[in-house]
C-alpha positions as CSV (number, residue, x, y, z in Angstrom):
1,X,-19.5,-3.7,17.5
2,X,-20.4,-3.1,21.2
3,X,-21.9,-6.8,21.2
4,X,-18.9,-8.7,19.3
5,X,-16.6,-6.7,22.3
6,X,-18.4,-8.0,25.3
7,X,-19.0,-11.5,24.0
8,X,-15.3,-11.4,23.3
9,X,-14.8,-10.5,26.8
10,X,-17.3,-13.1,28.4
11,X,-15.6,-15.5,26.1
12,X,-11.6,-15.0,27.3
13,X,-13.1,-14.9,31.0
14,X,-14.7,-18.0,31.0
15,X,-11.2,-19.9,29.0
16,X,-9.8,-18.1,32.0
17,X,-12.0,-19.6,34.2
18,X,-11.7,-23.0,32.4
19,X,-8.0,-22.9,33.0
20,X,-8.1,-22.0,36.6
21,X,-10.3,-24.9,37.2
22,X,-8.2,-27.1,35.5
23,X,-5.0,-25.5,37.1
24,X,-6.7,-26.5,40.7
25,X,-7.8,-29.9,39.8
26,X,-4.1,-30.5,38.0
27,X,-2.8,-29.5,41.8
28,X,-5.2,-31.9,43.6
29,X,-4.0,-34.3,41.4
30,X,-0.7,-33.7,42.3
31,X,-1.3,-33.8,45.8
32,X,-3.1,-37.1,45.5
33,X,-0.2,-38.7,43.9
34,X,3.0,-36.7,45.0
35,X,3.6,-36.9,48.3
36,X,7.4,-35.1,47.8
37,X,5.6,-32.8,46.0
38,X,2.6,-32.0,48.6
39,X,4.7,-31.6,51.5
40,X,6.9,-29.1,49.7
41,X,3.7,-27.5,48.8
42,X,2.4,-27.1,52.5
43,X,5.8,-25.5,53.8
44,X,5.0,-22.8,51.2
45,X,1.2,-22.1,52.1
46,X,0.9,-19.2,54.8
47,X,2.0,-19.6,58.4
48,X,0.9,-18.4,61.3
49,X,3.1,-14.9,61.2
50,X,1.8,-14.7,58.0
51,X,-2.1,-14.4,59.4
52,X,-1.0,-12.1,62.0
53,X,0.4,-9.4,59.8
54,X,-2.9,-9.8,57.9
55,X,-5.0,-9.6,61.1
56,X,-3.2,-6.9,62.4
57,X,-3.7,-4.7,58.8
58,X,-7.4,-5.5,59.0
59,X,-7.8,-4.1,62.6
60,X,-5.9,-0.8,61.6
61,X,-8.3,-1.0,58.8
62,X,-11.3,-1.1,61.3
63,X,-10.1,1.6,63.8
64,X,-9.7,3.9,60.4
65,X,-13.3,3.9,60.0
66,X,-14.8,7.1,61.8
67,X,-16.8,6.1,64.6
68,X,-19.9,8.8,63.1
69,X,-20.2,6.1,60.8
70,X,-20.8,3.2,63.0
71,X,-23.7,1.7,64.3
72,X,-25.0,-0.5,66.8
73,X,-25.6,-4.2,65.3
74,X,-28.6,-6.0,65.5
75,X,-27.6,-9.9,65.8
76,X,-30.4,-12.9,64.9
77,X,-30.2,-16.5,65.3
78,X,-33.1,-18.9,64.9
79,X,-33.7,-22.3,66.2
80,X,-35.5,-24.6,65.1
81,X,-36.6,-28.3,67.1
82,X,-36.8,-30.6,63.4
83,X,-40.4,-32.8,63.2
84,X,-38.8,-36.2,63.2
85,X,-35.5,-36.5,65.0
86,X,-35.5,-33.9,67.5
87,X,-32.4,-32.5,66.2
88,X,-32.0,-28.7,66.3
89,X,-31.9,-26.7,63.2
90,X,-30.0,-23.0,64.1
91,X,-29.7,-20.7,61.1
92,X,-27.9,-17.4,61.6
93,X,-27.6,-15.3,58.5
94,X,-26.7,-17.4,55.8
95,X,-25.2,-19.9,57.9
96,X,-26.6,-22.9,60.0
97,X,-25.6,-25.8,61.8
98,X,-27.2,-28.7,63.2
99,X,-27.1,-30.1,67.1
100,X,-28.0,-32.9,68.1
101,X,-27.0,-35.2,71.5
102,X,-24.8,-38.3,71.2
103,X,-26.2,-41.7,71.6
104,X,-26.2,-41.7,75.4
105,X,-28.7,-39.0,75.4
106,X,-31.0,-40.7,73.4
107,X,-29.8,-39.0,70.3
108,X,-28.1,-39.5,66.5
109,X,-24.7,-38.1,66.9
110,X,-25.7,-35.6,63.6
111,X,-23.8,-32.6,65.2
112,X,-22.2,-31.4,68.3
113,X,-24.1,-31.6,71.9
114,X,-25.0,-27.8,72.2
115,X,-23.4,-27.8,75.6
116,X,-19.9,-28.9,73.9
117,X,-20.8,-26.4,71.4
118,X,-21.1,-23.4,73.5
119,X,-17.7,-23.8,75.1
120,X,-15.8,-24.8,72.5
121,X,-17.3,-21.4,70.6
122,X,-16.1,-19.2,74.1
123,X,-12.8,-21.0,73.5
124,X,-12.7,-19.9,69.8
125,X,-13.0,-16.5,70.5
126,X,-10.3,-16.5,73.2
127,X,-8.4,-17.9,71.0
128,X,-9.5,-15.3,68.1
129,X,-8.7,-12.5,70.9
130,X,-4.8,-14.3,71.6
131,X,-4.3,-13.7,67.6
132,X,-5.9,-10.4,67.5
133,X,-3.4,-8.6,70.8
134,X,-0.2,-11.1,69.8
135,X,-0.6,-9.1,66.5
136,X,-1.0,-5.7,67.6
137,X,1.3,-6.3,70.1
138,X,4.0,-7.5,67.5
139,X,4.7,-10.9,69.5
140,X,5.3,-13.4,66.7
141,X,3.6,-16.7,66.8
142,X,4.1,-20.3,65.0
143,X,0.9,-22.2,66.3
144,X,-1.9,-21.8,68.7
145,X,-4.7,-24.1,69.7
146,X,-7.1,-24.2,72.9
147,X,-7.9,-26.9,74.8
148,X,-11.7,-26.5,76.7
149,X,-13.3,-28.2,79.5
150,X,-16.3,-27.8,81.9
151,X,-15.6,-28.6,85.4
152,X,-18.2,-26.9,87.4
153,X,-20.4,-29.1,89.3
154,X,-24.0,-28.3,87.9
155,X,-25.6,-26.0,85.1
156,X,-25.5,-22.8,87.3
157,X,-21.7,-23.2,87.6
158,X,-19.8,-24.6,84.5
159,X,-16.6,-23.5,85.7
160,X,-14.8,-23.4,82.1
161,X,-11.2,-23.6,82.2
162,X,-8.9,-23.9,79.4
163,X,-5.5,-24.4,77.7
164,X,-3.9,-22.2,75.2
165,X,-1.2,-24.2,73.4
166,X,1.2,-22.2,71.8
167,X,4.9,-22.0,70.0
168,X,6.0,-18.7,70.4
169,X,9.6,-17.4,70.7
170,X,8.5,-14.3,72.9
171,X,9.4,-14.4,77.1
172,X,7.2,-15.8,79.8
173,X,6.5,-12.0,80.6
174,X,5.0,-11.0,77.5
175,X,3.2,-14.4,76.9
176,X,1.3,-13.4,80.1
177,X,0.8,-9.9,78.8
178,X,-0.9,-11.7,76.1
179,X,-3.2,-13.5,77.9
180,X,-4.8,-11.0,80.0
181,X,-4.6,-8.6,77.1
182,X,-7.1,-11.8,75.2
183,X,-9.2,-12.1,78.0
184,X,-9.5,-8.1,78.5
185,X,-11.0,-8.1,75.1
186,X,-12.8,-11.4,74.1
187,X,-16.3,-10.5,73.9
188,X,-17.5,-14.4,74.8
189,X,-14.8,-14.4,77.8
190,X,-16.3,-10.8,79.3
191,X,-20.0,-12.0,78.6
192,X,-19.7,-15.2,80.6
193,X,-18.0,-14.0,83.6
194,X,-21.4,-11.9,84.2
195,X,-24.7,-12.1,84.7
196,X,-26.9,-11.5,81.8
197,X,-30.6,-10.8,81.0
198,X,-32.8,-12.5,78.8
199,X,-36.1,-11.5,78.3
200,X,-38.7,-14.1,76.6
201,X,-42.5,-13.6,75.2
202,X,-44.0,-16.4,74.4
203,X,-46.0,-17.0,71.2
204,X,-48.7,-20.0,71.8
205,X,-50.8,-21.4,69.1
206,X,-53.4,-24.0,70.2
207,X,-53.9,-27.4,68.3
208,X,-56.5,-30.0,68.0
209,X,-56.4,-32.5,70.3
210,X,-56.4,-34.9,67.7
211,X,-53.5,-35.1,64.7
212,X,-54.7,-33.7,61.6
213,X,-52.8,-36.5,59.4
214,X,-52.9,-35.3,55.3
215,X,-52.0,-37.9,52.4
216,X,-48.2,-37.2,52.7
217,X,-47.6,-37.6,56.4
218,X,-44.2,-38.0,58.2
219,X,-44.0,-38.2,62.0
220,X,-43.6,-35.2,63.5
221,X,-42.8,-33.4,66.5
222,X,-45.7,-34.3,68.4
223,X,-44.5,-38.1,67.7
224,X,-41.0,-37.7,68.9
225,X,-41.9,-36.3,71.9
226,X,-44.5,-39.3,72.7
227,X,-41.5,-41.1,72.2
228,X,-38.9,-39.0,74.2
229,X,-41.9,-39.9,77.5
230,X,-41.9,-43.6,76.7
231,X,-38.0,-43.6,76.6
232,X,-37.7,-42.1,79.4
233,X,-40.4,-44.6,81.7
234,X,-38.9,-47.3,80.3
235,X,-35.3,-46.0,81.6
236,X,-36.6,-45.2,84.5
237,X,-37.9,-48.3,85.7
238,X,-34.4,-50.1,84.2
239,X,-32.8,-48.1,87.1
240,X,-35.0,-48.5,89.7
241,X,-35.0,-52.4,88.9
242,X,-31.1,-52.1,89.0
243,X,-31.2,-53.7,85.5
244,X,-28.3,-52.4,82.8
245,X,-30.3,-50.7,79.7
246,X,-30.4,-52.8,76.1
247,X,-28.0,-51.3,73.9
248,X,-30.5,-52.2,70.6
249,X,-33.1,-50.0,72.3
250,X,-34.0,-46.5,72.0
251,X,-31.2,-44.7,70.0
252,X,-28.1,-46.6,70.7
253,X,-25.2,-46.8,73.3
254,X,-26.7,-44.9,76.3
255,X,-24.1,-45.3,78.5
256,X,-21.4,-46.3,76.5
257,X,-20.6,-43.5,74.8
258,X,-17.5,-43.5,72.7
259,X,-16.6,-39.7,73.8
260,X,-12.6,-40.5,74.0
261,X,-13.0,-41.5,70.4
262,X,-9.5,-40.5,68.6
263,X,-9.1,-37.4,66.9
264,X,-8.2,-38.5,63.4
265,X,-8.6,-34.4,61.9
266,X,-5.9,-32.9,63.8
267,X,-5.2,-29.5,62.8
268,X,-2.7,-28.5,60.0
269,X,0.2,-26.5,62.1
270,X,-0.4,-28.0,65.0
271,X,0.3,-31.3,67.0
272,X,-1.6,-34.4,69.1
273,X,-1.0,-32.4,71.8
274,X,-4.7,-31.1,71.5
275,X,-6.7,-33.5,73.6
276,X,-9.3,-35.8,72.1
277,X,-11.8,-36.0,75.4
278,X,-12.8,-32.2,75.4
279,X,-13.5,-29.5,72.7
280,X,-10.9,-28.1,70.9
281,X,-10.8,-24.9,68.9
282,X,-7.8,-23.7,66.0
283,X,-7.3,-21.0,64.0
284,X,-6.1,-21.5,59.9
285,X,-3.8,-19.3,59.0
286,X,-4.4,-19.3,55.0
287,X,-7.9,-18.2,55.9
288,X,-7.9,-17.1,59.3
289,X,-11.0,-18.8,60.3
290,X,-11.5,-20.1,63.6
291,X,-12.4,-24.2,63.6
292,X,-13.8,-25.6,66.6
293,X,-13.9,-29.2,66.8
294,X,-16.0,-31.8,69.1
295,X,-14.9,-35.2,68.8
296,X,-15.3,-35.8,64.6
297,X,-17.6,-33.1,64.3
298,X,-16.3,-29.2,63.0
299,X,-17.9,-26.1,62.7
300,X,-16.4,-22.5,61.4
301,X,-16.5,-19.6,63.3
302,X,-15.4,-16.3,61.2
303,X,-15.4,-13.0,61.3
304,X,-17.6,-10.9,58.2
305,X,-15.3,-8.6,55.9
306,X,-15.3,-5.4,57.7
307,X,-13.4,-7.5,60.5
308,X,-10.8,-8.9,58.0
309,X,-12.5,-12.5,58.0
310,X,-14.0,-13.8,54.8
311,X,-17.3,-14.4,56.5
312,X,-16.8,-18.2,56.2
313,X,-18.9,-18.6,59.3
314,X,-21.2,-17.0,62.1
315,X,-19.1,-14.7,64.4
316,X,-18.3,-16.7,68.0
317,X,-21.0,-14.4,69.2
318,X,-23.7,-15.4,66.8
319,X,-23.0,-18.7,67.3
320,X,-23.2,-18.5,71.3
321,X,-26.5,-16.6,71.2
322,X,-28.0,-18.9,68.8
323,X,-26.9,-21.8,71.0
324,X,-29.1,-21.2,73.6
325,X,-31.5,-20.8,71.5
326,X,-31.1,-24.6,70.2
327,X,-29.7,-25.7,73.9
328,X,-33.9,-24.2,75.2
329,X,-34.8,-26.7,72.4
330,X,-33.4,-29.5,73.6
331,X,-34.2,-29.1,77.0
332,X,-37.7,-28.2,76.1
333,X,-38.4,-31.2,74.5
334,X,-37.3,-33.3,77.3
335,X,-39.6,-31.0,80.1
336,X,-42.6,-31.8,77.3
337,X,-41.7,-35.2,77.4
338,X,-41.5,-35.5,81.2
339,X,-44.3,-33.1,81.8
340,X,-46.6,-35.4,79.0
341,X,-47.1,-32.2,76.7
342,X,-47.5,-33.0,73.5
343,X,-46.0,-30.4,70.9
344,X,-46.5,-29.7,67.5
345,X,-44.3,-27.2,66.9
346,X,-41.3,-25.6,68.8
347,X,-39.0,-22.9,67.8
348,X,-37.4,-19.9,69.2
349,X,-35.7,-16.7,67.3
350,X,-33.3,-14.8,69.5
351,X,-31.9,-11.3,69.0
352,X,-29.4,-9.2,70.9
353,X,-27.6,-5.7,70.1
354,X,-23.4,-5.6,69.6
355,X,-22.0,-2.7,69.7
356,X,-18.8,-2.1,67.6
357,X,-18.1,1.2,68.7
358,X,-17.3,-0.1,72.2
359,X,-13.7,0.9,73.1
360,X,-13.6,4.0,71.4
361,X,-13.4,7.8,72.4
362,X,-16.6,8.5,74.0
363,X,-17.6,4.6,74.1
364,X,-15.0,3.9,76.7
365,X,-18.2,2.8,79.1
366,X,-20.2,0.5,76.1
367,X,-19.5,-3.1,76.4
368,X,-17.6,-5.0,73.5
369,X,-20.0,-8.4,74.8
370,X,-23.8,-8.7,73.5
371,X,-26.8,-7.2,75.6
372,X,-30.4,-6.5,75.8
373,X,-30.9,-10.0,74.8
374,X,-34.2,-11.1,73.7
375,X,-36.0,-14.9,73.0
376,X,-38.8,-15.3,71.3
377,X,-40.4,-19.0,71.9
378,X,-43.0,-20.5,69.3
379,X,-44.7,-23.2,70.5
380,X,-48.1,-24.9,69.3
381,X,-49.6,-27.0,71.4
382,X,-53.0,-29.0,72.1
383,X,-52.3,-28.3,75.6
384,X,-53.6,-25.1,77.2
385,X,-51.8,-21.9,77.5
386,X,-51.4,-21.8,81.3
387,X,-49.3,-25.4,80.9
388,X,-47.3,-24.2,78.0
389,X,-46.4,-21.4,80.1
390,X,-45.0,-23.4,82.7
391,X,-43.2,-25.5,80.3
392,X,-41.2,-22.6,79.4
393,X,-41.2,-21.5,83.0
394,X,-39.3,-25.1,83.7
395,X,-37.0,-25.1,80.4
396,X,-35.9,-21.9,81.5
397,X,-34.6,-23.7,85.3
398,X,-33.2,-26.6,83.6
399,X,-31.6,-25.2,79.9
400,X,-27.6,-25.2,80.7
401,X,-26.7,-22.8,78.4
402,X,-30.1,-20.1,79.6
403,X,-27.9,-20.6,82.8
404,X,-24.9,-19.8,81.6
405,X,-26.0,-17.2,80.2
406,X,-27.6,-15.5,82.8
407,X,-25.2,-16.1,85.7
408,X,-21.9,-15.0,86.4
409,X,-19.2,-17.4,85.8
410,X,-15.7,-18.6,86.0
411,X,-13.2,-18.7,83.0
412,X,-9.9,-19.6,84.1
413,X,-7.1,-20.2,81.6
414,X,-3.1,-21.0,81.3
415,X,-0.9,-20.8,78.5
416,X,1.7,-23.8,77.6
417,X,4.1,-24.2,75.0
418,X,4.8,-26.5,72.3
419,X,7.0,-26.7,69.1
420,X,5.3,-27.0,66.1
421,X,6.9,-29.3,63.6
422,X,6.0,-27.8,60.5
423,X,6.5,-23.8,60.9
């Protein structure tokens, strides 16, 4: 009898699964066909207000918890440099994301540059921080989007300044309110504007001087960089010759590089008004995930449950610390490449503690940003220790985002209205 009850019941939940599934596709279909039909369906779907009142339940939620309960957090974020393309492979969690440089660096345009990357993630968790005080606060808000650019003159100073576009009935008083409230307590905004340390070991395994080729072979590493050296010479004497570099040859268009591209995936909820020559960053307000967006490429940032987010994506924070571990890739490859060091393997794990009690009675002092920030570097190599040493040594100089990181620098940011057609 106990048997016939629970097939019964695996039997009406899957006709109830069957029918939701058929529900859904019966709506796509609609949506597909119906325009009328579809735009009276996206007035209905959850505004902005809407995501607020959630966002601010789940941080009443959060400050319920008892802080006895809480614990520092141990955040990891692994980056790999793949065999064949010199991409880089980062995988936080269960997430990942590739980077990879556009065609005037010699690259295949598979994901965003990492130095895009790491702004537009700072600008994503202004932006998260704008949504977070607005709805604490109670000031009510129809759209928001950030514009981000890097004006700073070299990779010591990025000087990051951006633009928060928003449609907001509240005063010019309180909108300012809300901006210094945002930058008060975005953990990316207060990380950047200091100077961090990052202390790396290095792991170093010696290879054979000679390739070790078995029956299924695919180029590797060791191959791309030979191939990143013999760009580079060739480039190199181009300029020097004053001669203007074959498109055809070695990856593509490098120095016509369609950045300015048009932004066909403008966000739902918000206008054109979010610029298609800089990184852009926008928060949905059925899921509340933060998307930030480099040219046609997208990636989610989200915060996990016990945030209110749906864990859709690595936290802004993840993603920034496991960008420098992918930006050290990159840079790495082009020192070895430079420097003639051939590598067979190169990867680097990163951790770094996060403190969510930070803020609280007794924790007044504990910073909301990451610290005690830690890289590990892998690297195998035929080369001897002392030059892969110095390798890392010189990635270290020349890595952007290892600079950002550890020097101080400046966020400036402004806040301009808009008015959002569909509210």
């Amino acid at each position: 009898m106990e048997k016939r009850i629970i097939l019964t019941t695996l039997v009406a939940a899957a006709l109830l699964t069957n029918a939701s599934a058929q529900q859904n596709d019966q709506r796509l279909n609609r949506a597909i066909t119906d325009a009328t039909w579809f735009k009276k369906a996206s007035k209905s779907a959850p505004t902005f207000r809407d995501f607020l009142k959630r966002r601010k339940t789940a941080v009443k939620n959060f400050r319920a918890i008892p802080t006895a309960v809480l614990q520092p957090v141990t955040i990891k974020a692994f980056a790999t440099a793949e065999q064949r393309a010199g991409t880089r492979h980062v995988i936080i969690r269960e997430h990942q994301f590739f980077n990879d440089s556009g065609y005037n660096n010699g690259g295949f345009d598979l994901g965003i540059g990492t130095p895009d990357h790491v702004i537009a993630a700072i600008a994503g968790d202004i932006i998260d921080s704008y949504a977070t005080q607005a709805a604490l606060k109670g000031i009510a808000i129809d759209s928001l989007a950030v514009n981000v650019k890097q004006t700073g003159p070299s990779i010591g100073d990025w000087g990051i300044d951006y633009t928060i576009y928003i449609d907001s009935p509240a005063g010019d008083d309180k909108l300012e309110q809300l901006r210094l409230l945002a930058e008060q307590n975005s953990p990316l905004y207060q990380f950047t504007i200091r100077a961090n340390e990052v202390e790396t070991t290095i792991d170093y395994n010696q290879t054979p001087d000679e390739l070790e080729i078995p029956p299924t072979y695919q180029p590797g590493l060791r191959e791309f960089i030979e191939w990143e050296a013999k760009k580079g010479e060739s480039l190199r004497k181009l300029r020097e010759s004053g001669e203007r570099p074959d498109r055809s040859r070695f990856g593509g268009y490098l120095y016509d590089y369609p950045y300015s591209r048009a932004n066909e995936f403008t966000p739902f909820k918000t206008e054109s008004w979010l610029e298609p020559d800089g990184p852009t960053a926008f928060i949905n307000p059925s899921s509340g995930a933060t998307v930030i967006q480099v040219r046609h490429h997208r990636v989610i940032q989200d915060h996990p449950h016990i945030f209110g987010g749906n864990d859709l994506g690595a936290t802004a924070v993840e993603t920034n610390i496991g960008l420098m571990g992918s930006c050290f890739s990159h840079v790495a490859e082009g020192t070895a490449a430079r420097q003639h060091v051939a590598l067979d393997t190169l990867k680097v794990s990163l951790t770094a503690q996060l403190d969510p009690r930070a803020g609280r009675k007794g924790y007044e002092d504990t910073p909301l940003y990451p610290t005690d920030i830690k890289m590990r570097v892998v690297i195998s190599s035929p080369s001897d220790e002392a030059t892969v040493r110095k390798l890392v040594e010189d990635t270290e100089k020349g890595c952007p985002i290892y600079n950002l990181v550890t020097r101080a620098q400046t966020v400036t940011g402004r806040i301009k209205r808009v008015t959002a057609k569909i509210k």
